[in-house]
C-alpha positions in Angstrom: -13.8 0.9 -9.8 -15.4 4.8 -10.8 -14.9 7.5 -9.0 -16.4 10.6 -10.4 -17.3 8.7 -13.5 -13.6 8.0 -13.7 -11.6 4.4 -13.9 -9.2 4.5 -11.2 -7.3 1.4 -10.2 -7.1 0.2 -6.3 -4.1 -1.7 -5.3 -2.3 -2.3 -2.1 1.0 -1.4 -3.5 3.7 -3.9 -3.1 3.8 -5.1 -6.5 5.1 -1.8 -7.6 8.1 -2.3 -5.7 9.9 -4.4 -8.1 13.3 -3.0 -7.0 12.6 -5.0 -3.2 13.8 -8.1 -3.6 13.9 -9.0 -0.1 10.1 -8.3 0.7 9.2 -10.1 -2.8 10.9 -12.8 -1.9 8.8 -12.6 1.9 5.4 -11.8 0.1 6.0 -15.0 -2.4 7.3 -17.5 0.6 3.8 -15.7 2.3 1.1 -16.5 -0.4 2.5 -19.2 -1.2 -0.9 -22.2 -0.7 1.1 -24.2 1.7 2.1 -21.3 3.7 -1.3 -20.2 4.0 -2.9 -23.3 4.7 -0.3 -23.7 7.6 -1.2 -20.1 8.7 -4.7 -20.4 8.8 -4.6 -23.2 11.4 -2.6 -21.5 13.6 -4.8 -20.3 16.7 -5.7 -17.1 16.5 -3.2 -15.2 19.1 -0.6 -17.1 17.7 -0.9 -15.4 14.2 -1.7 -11.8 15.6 1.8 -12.8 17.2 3.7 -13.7 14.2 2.1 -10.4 12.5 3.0 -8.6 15.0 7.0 -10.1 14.9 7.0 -10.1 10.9 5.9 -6.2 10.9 8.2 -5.0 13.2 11.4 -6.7 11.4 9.9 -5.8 8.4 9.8 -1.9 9.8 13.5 -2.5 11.2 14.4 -4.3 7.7 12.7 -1.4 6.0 14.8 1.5 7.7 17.8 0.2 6.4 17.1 0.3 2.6 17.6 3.3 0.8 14.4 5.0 -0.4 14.4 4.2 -3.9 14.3 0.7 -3.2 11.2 0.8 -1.0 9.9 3.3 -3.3 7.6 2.1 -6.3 9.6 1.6 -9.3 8.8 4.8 -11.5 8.7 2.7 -14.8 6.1 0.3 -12.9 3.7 3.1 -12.6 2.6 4.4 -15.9 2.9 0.3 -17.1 0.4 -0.5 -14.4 -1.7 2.4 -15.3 -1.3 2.0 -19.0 -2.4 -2.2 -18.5 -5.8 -1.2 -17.0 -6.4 1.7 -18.8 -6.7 4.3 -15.5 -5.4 7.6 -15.4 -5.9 7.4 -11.7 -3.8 4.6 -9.6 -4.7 4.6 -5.8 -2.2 2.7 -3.8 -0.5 2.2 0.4 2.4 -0.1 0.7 5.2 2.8 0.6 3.2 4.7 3.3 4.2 7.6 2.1 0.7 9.7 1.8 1.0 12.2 -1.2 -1.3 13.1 -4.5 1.5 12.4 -7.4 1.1 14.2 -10.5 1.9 12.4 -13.6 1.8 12.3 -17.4 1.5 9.2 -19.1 2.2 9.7 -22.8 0.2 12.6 -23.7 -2.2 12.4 -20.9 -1.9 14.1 -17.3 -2.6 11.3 -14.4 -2.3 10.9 -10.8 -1.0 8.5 -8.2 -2.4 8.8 -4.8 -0.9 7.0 -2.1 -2.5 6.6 1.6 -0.6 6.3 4.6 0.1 3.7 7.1 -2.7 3.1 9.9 -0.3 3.2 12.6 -0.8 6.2 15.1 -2.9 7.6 12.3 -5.8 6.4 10.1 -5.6 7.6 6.5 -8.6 8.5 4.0 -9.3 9.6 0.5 -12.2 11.7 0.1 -13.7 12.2 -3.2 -16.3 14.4 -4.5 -17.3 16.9 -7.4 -14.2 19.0 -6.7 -11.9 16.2 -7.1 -9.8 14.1 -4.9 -8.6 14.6 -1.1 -6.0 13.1 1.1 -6.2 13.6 4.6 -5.7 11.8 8.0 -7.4 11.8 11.5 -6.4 10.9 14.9 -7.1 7.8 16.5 -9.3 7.6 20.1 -7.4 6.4 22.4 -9.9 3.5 22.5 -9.1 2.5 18.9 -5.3 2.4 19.6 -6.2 0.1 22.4 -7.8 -1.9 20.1 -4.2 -1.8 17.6 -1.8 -3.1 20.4 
């Protein structure tokens, strides 16, 4: 996609943590066809149900690995960035909401992740000045609407 008249790669994230074996393992077992195809005739409430379950163990299984390991792998990064040609890489996954600066080879780049949509929504705002990260409270209708 362009941003500003600038390539900037979109990407949920989870493929940069190459160092999680666990939640690779989950994410291929997940996509796998048959897994899907069993998923998407499951009634409705019964897969907001198993979401539900497999986020929270995930979040429990996820508090118990040290950082670096639910971190992107650094060396993924500038690979990614490098494969598509970007010298902007906007990502979620790690929910850990910062503006990265990098330099890839000679060139100054940036990694932007947004947060989690928790208790808080998350969004990137771009214009002629550049690019900004901020987040906004949820109405109390909208969390409603979450649980």
């Amino acid at each position: 996609m362009q941003l500003n008249g600038e390539p900037v790669l979109l990407m949920h994230g989870d493929s940069l943590c190459t160092r999680d074996e666990g939640y690779i393992r989950m994410r291929r077992y997940l996509r796998h066809p048959l897994t899907l195809f069993i998923l998407r005739h499951l009634p409705l409430g019964t897969r907001h149900k198993l979401a539900r379950k497999l986020r929270n163990e995930s979040r429990a299984q996820t508090r118990m690995k040290a950082n670096d390991i639910v971190d992107v792998t650094p060396d993924e990064v500038p690979r990614i960035m490098q494969q598509f040609g970007v010298r902007t890489l906007v990502h979620g996954h790690t929910h850990r909401p910062a503006i990265h600066k990098l330099q890839i080879g000679d060139q100054a780049a940036r990694r932007i992740v947004l947060g989690d949509w928790d208790r808080q929504g998350w969004v990137l705002q771009v214009d002629e000045q550049g690019f900004n990260l901020s987040s906004f409270d949820f109405v109390p209708e909208t969390l409603a609407l979450l649980n």
